[in-house]
C-alpha positions in Angstrom: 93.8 79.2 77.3 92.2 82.6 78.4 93.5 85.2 80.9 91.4 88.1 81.9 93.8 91.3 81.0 93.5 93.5 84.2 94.6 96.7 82.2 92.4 96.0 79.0 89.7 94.2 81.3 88.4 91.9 79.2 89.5 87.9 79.1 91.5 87.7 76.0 92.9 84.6 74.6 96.6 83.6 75.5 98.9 83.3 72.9 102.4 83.8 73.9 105.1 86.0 71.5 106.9 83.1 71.1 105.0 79.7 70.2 105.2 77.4 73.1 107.6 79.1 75.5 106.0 82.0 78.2 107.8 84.6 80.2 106.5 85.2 83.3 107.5 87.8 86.2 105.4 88.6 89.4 106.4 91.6 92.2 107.7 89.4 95.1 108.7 90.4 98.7 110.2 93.3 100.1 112.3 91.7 102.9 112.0 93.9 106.0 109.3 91.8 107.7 107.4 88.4 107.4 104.9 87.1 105.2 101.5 87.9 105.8 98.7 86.3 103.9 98.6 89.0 101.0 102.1 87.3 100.2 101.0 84.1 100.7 97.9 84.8 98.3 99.7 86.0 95.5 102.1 83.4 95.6 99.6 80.5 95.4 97.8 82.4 92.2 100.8 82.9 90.3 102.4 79.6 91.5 99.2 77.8 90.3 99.2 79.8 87.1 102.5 78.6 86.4 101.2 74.9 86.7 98.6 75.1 84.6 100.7 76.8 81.7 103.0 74.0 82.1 100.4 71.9 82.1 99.0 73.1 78.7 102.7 72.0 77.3 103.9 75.3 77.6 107.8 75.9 78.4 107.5 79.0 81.2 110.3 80.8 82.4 108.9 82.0 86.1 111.1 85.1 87.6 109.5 86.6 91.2 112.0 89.2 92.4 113.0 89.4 95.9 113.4 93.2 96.8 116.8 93.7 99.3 117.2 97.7 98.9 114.6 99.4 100.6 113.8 102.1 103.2 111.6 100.3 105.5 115.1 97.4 105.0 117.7 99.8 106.3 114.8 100.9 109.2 114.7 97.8 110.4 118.6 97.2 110.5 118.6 100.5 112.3 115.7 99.4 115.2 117.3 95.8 115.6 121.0 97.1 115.9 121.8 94.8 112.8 123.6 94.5 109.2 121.6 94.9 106.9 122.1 91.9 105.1 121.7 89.7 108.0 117.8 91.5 108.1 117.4 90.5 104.0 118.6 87.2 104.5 117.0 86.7 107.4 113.7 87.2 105.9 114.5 85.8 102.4 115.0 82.4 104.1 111.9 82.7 106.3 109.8 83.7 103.3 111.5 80.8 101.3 110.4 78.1 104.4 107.2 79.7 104.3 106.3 79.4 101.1 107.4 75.7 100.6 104.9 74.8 103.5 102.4 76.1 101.5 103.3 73.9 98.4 104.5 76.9 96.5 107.5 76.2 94.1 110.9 77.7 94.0 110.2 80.5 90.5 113.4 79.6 88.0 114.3 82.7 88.4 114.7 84.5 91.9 116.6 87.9 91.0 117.8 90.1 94.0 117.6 93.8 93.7 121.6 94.0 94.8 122.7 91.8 92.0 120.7 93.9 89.6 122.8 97.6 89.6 124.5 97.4 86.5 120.8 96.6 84.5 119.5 99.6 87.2 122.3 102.3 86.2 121.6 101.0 81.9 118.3 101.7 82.2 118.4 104.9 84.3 121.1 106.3 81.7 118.8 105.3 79.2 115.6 107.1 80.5 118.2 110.4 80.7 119.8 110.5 77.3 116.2 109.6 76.0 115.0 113.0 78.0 112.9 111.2 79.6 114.6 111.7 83.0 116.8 114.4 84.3 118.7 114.7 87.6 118.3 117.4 90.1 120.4 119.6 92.0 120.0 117.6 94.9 121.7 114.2 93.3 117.9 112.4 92.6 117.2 111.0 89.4 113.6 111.6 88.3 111.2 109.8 85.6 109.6 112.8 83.7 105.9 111.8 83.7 105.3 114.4 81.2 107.7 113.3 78.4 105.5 109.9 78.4 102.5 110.3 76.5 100.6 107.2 77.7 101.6 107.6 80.9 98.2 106.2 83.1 97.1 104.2 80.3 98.0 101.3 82.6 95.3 101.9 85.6 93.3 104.4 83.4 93.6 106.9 86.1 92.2 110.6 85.9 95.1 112.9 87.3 93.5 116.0 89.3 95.1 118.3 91.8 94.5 116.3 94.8 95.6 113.2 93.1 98.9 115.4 92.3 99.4 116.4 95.8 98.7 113.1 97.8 101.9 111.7 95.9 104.4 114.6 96.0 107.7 113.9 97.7 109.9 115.2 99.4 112.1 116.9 96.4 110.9 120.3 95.9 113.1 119.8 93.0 110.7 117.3 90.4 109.4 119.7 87.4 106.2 117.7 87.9 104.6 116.5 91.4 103.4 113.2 89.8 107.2 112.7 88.8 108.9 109.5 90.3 112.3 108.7 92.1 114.4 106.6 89.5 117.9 107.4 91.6 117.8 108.6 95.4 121.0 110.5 96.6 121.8 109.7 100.1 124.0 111.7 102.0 124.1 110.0 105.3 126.0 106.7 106.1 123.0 104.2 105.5 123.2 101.8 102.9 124.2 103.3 99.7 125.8 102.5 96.2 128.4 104.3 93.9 126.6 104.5 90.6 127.4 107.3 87.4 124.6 109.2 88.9 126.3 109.7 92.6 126.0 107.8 96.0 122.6 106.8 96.8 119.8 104.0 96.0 117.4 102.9 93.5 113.5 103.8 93.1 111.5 100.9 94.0 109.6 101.2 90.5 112.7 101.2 88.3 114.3 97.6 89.5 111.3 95.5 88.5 112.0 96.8 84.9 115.6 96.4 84.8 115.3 92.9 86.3 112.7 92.3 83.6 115.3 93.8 81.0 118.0 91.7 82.6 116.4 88.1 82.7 113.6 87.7 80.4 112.6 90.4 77.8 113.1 89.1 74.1 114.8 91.2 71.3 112.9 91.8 68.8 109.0 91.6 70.2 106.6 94.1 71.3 106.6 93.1 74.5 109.6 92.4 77.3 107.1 89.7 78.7 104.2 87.6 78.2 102.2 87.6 81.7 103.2 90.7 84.7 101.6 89.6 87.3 100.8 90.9 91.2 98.8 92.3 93.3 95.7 94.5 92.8 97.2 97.2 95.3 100.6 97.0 93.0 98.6 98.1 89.3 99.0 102.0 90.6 101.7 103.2 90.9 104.2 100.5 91.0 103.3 98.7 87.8 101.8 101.8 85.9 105.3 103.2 86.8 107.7 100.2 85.6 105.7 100.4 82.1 106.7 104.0 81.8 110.0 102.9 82.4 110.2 100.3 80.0 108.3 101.8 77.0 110.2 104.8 77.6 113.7 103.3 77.6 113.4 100.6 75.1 111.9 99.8 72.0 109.2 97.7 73.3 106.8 97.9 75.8 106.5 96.1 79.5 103.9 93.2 79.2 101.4 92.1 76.9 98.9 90.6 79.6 98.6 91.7 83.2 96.8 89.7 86.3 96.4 91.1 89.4 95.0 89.1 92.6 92.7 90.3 94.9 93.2 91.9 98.1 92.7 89.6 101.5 90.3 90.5 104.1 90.9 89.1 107.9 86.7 88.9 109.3 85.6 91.4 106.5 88.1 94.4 106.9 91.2 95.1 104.8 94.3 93.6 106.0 97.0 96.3 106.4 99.8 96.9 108.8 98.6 100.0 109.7 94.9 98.6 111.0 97.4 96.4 113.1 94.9 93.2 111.6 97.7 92.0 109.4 97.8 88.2 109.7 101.5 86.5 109.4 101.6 83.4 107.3 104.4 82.0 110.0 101.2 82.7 112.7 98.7 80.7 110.5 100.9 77.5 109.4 101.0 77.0 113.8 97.2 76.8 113.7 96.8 75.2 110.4 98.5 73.1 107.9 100.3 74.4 105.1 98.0 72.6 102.5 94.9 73.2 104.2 95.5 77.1 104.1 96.8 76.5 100.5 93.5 75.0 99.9 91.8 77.6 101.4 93.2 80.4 99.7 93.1 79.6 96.5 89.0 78.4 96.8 87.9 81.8 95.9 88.7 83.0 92.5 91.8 84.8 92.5 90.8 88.2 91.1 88.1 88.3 93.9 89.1 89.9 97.3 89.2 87.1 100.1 87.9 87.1 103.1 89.8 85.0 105.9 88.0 84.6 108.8 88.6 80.6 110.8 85.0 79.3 110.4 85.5 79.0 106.5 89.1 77.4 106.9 87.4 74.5 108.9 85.0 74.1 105.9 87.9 74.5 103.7 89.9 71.3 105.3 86.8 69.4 105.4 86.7 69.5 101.5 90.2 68.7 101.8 90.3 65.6 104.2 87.7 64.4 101.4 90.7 64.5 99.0 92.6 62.6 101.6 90.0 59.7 102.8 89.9 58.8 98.9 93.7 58.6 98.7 94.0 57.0 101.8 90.9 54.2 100.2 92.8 53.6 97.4 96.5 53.5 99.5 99.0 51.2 98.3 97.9 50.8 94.5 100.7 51.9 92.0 101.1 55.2 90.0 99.9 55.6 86.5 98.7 58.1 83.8 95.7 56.7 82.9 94.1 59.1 80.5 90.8 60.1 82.0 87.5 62.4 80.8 88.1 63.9 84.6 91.6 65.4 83.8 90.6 66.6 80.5 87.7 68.8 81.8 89.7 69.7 84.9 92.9 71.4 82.8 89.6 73.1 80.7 88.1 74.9 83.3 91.5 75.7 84.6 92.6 76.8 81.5 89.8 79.7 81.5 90.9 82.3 83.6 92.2 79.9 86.0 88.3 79.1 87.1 88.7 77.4 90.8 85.1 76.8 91.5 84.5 74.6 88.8 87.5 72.9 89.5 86.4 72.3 93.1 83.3 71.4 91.8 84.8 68.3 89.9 86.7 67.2 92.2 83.8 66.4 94.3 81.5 65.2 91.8 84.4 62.9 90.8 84.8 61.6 94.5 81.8 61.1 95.1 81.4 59.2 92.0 84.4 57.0 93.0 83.4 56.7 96.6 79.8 55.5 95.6 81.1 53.2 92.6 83.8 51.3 95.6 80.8 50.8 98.0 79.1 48.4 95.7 80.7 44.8 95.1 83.1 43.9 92.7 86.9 45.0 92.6 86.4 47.9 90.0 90.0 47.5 88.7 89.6 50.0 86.2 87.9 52.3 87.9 90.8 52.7 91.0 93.1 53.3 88.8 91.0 56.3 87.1 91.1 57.6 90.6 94.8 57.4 90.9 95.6 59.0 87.8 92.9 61.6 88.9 94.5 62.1 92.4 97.8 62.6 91.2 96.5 65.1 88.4 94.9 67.4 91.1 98.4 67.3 92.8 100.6 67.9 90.2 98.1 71.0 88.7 96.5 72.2 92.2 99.0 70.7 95.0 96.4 69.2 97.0 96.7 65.9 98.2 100.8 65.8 98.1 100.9 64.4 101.6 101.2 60.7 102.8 96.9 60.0 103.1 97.6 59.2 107.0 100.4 61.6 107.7 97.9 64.3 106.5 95.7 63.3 109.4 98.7 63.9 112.0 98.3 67.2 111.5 97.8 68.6 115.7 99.8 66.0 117.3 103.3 67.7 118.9 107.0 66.2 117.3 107.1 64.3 120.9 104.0 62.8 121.0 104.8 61.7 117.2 108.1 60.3 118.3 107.0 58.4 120.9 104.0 57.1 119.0 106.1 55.9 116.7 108.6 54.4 118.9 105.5 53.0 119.9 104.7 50.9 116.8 108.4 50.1 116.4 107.9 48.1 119.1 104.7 46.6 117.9 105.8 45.1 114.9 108.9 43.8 116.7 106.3 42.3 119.0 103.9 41.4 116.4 106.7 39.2 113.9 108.0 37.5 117.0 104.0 36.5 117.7 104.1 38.2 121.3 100.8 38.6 120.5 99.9 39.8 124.3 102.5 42.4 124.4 101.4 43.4 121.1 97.9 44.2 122.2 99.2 46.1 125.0 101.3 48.1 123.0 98.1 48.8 120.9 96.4 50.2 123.1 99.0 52.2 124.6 99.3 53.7 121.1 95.1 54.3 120.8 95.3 56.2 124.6 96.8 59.4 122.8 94.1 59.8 120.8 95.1 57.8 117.0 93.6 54.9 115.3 96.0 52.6 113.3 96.2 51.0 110.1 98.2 48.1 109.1 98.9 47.8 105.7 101.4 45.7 102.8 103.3 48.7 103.2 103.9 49.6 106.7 101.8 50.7 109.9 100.4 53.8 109.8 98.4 56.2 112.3 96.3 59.3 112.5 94.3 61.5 114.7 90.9 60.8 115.7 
């Protein structure tokens, strides 16, 4: 398997520090607000890196953090007259539904930046007696950027005045401007902990590493971790500041590969907040199903930047429902894992760099190959279940296709109309086993006026939109 290194910029092989096991942690949310579809992207990358490590027979241990002590957090509480809490849960379990309508897994491990202190205050006290920290007169706790010699070597940044000044903060106390909150002191009565340093809160940068420390670095390797992963926006400064941390406090350094996803575009310009163009994942999945925008954004490779704009999502489900009207031809036949050429080639091109076009690209070719093979006579026994074993390959590496083949086509229809349309064919069969066959015609067509063809199979009636 090879993984383009974002820091060395080159793809390099992967070979984990331990043979067949991989520790992977990604930045997750900070949980003020809702998802938008930079969270959504990043999720899908690393959740269908994760897949395709497993799928190499590689034993992963997945942590994405879930950041509950911020600023913009206790702002929030503040403007909606609420606990603070109630905003972090809130949004944890909106993010969680979120994410599972997109097909993205639960990580194994989901550490909370609350139930992380005593692994904050370790490392901070470390950084300190290690002189590579030093508190100020004001209560902060600061990361000496001088006292780390490879500091940068992350982004391979070129520090300058300017570049100084644009990150200065408010402390007038930091013996360097580039120098980074590790401990804030808070005087007022906003959300604050009592740590050995003083009342106050920890720096963004410093509980990625101590959750890393925490959960998944090994003793005795060179690196805490395998694969960081995030972001691009999140290589300077939040991840060139977490390897300070690490390399600084401990006796090996942060990660051995790092990925970073692109930015996403909404119609060509940058999403951000502060453009007021930043697209909510919860606004999307009620335009769009959850696996058609999964499709969609993970059909650009994931270092590129994507550009979300609703004429390319159409396309995008239309390669989808293809997916879908092959599943749906070959509905009813039994599970296997028939060992297929398809599979193997699809895991190869996976397995370099995690290279989605070519995987698109023999998807198709394989459907179409299938589609034209059933068109001709004979009952090509072999062949459908090939295309089984291939369909349920392509779900369990790419989640596409995880959806009933007709309930997949329901997609636009409101819970009532689906209700009643089903109440609908209730009756039909009811109709149909006690040979009624008149009322069972009517009841047909009452079913075909809402706009839905139906199916009957060995295994039930089924219906989807026209």
């Amino acid at each position: 398997m090879y993984i383009y290194d974002s820091v060395q910029k080159i793809k390099r092989e992967f070979i984990p520090m331990i043979k067949g096991r991989v520790s992977l942690y990604v930045c997750g949310p900070t949980v003020y607000d809702d998802a938008h579809l930079g969270h959504a992207k990043s999720a899908l990358v690393f959740d269908l890196l994760t897949r395709v490590l497993r799928a190499n027979s590689l034993d992963v241990t997945y942590a994405r953090n879930i950041t509950d002590i911020d600023d913009k957090i206790i702002k929030k509480a503040s403007q909606q007259n609420k606990d603070i809490k109630e905003i972090t849960d809130f949004y944890t379990d909106a993010f969680d539904k979120e994410m599972k309508a997109i097909g993205v897994n639960k990580p194994d491990i989901e550490p909370k930046a609350t139930k992380s202190l005593d692994a904050i205050y370790e490392l901070i006290q470390k950084l300190i007696d290690t002189n590579h920290a030093y508190k100020t007169n004001e209560g902060d706790v600061y990361f000496d950027t001088s006292s780390d010699s490879e500091y940068l070597s992350l982004s391979h940044r070129v520090q300058d005045e300017d570049d100084k000044q644009q990150r200065v903060e408010s402390s007038q106390s930091k013996k360097n401007s580039a120098d980074f909150a590790l401990w804030k002191s808070v005087k007022d009565e906003s959300l604050t902990f009592d740590s050995p340093f003083g009342k106050g809160r920890p720096g963004w940068h410093l509980e990625c590493s101590a959750m890393i420390e925490k959960h998944l670095a090994s003793k005795g390797t060179p690196f805490a971790i395998d694969i960081h992963g995030g972001g691009a926006d999140l290589l300077f400064p939040h991840h060139e500041n977490e390897a300070a941390q690490t390399r600084c406090a401990t006796d090996h350094k942060l990660s051995n590969y790092w990925m970073h996803n692109g930015f996403v575009n909404i119609d060509g310009e940058k999403m951000s907040k502060s453009l007021g163009n930043s697209f909510f994942l919860k606004d999307a999945l009620k335009e769009y199903d959850g696996e058609v925008l999964r499709f969609y954004l993970l059909s650009t490779h994931y270092r590129s930047n994507f550009n979300f704009n609703s004429d390319d999502l159409v396309l995008a489900k239309k390669r989808l429902d293809k997916i879908y009207r092959l599943k749906k031809r070959l509905f009813g036949l039994a599970k296997n894992t028939e060992k297929t050429e398809f599979k193997d080639q699809l895991l190869k091109v996976l397995s370099d760099d995690i290279n989605i076009s070519s995987a698109l690209a023999l998807i198709e070719e394989m459907i179409s190959k299938t589609n034209e093979t059933l068109d001709t006579a004979g009952k090509h026994k072999l062949l459908k279940k090939e295309a089984i074993s291939n369909l349920d390959y392509i779900e369990e590496i790419l989640g596409f296709g995880v959806k009933n083949a007709f309930e997949y086509f329901q997609f636009g229809v409101d819970e009532q109309k689906k209700q009643k349309i089903d109440e609908l064919i209730t009756l039909r069969n009811e109709a149909k086993k006690e040979k009624n066959f008149e009322l069972s015609d009517k009841l047909r067509d009452e079913i075909l006026s809402f706009g839905v063809s139906i199916m009957d199979t060995a295994q039930g009636t089924f219906w989807e939109k026209v």
